[in-house]
C-alpha positions in Angstrom: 0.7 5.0 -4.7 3.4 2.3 -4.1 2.6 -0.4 -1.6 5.5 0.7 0.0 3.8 4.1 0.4 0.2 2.6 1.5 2.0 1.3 3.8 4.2 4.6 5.2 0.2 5.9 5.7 -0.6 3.3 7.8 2.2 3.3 9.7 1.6 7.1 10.2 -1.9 6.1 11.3 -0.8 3.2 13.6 1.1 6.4 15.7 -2.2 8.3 16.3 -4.4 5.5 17.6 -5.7 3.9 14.5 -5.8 0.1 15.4 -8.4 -1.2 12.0 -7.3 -1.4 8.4 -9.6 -2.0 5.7 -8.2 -2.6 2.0 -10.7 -1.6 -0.7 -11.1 -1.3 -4.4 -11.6 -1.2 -7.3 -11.0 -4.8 -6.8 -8.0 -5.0 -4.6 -7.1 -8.6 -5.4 -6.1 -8.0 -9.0 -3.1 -5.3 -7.3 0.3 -7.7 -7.3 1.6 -7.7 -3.7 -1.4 -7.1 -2.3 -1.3 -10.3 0.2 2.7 -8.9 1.1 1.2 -5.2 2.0 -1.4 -7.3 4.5 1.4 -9.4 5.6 3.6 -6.1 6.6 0.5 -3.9 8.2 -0.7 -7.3 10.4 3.2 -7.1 12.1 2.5 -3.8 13.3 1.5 -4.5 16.9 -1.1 -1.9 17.5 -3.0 -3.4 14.6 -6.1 -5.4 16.0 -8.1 -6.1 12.9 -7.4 -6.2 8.9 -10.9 -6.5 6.3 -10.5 -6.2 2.8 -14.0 -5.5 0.7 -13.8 -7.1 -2.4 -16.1 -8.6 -5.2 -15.3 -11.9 -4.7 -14.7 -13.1 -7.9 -10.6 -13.8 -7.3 -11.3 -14.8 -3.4 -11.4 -18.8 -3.8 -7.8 -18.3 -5.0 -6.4 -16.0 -2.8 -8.7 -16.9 0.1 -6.0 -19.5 1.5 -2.9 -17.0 1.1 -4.8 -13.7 2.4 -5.9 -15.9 6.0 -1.9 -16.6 6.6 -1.1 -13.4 5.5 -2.8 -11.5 8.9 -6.5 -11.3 6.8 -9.3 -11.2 9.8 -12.0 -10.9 7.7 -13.6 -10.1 4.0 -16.6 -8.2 3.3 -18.0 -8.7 -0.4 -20.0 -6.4 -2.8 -22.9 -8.4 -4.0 -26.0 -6.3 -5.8 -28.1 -9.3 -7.0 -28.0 -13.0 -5.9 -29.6 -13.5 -9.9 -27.1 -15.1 -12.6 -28.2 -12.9 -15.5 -28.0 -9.6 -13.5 -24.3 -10.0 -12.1 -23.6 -11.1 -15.5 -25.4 -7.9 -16.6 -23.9 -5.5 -14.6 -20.3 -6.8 -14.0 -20.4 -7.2 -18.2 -18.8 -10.5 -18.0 -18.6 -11.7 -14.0 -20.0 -15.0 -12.8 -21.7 -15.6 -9.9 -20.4 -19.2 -9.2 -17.3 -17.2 -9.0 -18.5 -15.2 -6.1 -20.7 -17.9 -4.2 -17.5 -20.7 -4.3 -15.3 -17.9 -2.9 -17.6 -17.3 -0.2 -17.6 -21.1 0.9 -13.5 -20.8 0.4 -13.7 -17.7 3.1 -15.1 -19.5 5.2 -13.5 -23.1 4.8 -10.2 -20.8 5.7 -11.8 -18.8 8.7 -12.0 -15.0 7.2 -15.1 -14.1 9.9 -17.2 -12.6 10.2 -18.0 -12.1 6.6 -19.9 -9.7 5.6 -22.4 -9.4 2.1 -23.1 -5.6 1.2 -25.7 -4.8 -1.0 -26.5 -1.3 -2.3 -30.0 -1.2 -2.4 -31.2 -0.2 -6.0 -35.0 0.7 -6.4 -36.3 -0.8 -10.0 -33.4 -3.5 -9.9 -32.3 -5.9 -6.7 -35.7 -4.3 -4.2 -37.3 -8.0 -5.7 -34.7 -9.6 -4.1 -34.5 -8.3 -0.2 -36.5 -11.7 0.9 -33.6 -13.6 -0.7 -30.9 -12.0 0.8 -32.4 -11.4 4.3 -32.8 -15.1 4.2 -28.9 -16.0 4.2 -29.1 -15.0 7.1 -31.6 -17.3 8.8 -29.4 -20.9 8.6 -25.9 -18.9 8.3 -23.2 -17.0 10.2 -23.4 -14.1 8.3 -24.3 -10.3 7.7 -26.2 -9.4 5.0 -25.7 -5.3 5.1 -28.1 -3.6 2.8 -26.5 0.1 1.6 -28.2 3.1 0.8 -27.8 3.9 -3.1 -25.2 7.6 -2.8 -25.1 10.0 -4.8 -21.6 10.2 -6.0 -19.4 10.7 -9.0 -20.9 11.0 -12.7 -24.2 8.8 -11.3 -25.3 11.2 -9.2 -28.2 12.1 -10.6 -29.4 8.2 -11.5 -28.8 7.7 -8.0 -31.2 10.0 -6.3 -33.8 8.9 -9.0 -33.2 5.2 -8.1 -32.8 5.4 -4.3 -35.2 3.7 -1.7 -34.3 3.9 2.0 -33.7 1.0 4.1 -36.8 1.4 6.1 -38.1 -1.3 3.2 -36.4 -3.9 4.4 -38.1 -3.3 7.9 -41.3 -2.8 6.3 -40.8 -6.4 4.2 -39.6 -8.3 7.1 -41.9 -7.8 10.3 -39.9 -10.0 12.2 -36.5 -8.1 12.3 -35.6 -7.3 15.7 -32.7 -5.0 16.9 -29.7 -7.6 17.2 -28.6 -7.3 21.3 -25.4 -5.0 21.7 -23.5 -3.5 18.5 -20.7 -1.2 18.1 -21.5 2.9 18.1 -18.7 3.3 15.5 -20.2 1.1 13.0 -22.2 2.2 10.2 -24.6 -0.6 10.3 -28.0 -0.7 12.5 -28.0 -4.7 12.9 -31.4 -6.7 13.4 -31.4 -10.5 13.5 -34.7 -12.9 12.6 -36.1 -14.9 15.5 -33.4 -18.1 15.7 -31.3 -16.7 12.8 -27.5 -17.7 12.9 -26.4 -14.2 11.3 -27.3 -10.9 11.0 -28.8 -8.0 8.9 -27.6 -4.5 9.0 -29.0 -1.5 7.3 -26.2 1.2 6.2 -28.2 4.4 6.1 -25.8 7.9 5.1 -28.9 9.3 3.7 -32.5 9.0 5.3 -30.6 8.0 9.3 -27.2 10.2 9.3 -24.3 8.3 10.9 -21.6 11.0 11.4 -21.7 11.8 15.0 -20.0 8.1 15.6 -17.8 8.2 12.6 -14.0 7.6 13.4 -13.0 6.6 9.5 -10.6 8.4 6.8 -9.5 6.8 3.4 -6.8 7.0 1.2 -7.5 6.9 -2.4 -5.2 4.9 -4.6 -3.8 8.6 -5.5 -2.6 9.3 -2.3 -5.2 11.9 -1.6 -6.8 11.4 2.4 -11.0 11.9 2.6 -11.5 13.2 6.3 -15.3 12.2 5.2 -16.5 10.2 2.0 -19.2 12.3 1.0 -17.0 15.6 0.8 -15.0 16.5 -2.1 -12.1 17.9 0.8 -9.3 16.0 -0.5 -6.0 16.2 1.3 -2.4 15.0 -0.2 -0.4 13.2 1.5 1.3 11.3 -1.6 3.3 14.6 -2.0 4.3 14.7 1.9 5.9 11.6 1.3 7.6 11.8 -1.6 8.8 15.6 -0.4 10.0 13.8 2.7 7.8 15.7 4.8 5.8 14.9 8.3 3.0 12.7 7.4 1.9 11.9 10.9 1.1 15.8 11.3 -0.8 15.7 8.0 -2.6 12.4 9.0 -3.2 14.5 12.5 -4.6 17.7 10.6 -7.0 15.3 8.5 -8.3 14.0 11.6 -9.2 17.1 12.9 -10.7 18.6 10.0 -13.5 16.1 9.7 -16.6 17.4 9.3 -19.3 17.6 12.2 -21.9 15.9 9.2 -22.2 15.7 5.2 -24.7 17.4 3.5 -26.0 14.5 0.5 -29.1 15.5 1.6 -28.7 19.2 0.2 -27.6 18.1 -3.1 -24.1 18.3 -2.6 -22.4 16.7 -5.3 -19.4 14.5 -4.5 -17.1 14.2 -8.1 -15.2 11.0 -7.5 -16.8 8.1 -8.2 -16.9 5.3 -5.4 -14.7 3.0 -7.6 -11.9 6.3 -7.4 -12.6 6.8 -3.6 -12.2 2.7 -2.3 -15.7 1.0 -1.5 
């Protein structure tokens, strides 16, 4: 899709209620224009609140720009805190990278932010004390995600996954965090005097769907009423045919699904990095 046409969708949305915009990836920072597309979307009135979820390798550069540009807030994918492991699995990425666009984010005022971590059994479970404890001396939230089964990795995820009752179990001294938001995905718990916050993201062993008010857009053009359904609606060809994309947008809405079935062994063919993180 054309930014120009991202933006049609949006706009579309904007008519029927929809007041949050997230902008994912792939790694949306490396798409030219991207900071002019968040400019545009942050004049429409009815927006409230514009996140962007990104690795947070490009953010010390673009941190500055995105925060003038309407930005509210960044959320960053982060699976290990350990130098030789983002090297490892990013094939050439550096953590320095990440950490100095983290401080950048929040020099310029993108809050909250927000550290997601898909919780990998064999590979980053060593490392939930770490990352729990960013959270004691810091304003943030540290969101642990339970590992999907999705795409070509479907399999290796179900043979890898843990549930996020570890990080309970590990840290005795969670608590519920006070008040929360029904239509967020994260359950949030705070450590006794901690500045932040840790949430635990749970689509498989603690179903969220009964509260879920989200659709994407894949870079394709193709709307997901729910992300872990392979129903795949196209509204690139609405727009290009000139047809009524706030009806489509409308008819996606309604044909979200009452809950996914993961659980079943559904198998969901795009990959994450096809469908936006």
């Amino acid at each position: 899709m054309t930014l120009e046409e991202i933006y049609q969708v949006v706009e579309a949305c904007v008519g029927l209620g929809i007041k949050k915009v997230r902008i994912t990836g792939g790694e949306p920072l490396t798409r030219y224009g991207i900071t002019g597309l968040i400019e545009k979307i942050f004049k429409l009135d009815e927006i409230k609140d514009i996140a962007i979820t990104t690795n947070g390798i490009l953010l010390k550069k673009y941190a500055k720009e995105l925060k003038k540009a309407g930005l509210n807030r960044v959320n960053i994918s982060l699976d290990t805190m350990k130098r030789s492991k983002y090297k490892d699995i990013t094939r050439f990425g550096n953590i320095e990278d990440v950490l100095e666009g983290i401080e950048e984010a929040k020099k310029v005022g993108l809050f909250p932010i927000k550290i997601n971590t898909v919780l990998i059994g064999g590979f980053n479970d060593d490392e939930i004390e770490d990352l729990v404890e960013l959270t004691r001396n810091e304003d943030i939230q540290v969101r642990f995600i339970e590992l999907m089964p999705i795409g070509q990795a479907a399999n290796w995820a179900r043979e890898n996954f843990i549930p996020n009752t570890t990080v309970l179990e590990r840290f005795k001294e969670l608590t519920p965090a006070p008040g929360g938001d029904k239509s967020s995905p994260a359950e949030y718990y705070v450590l006794p005097g901690g500045l932040g916050k840790v949430g635990l993201i749970n689509p498989i062993s603690h179903q969220f769907c009964s509260n879920c008010n989200r659709l994407r857009l894949t870079a394709d053009g193709k709307i997901k009423p729910c992300l872990h359904s392979n129903q795949e609606i196209d509204v690139l060809q609405t727009i290009r045919k000139g047809q009524n994309v706030k009806g489509l947008i409308e008819s996606a809405i309604l044909q979200k699904p009452s809950e996914h079935h993961l659980n079943s062994g559904e198998a969901i063919d795009r990959d994450m990095i096809r469908i936006g993180g």
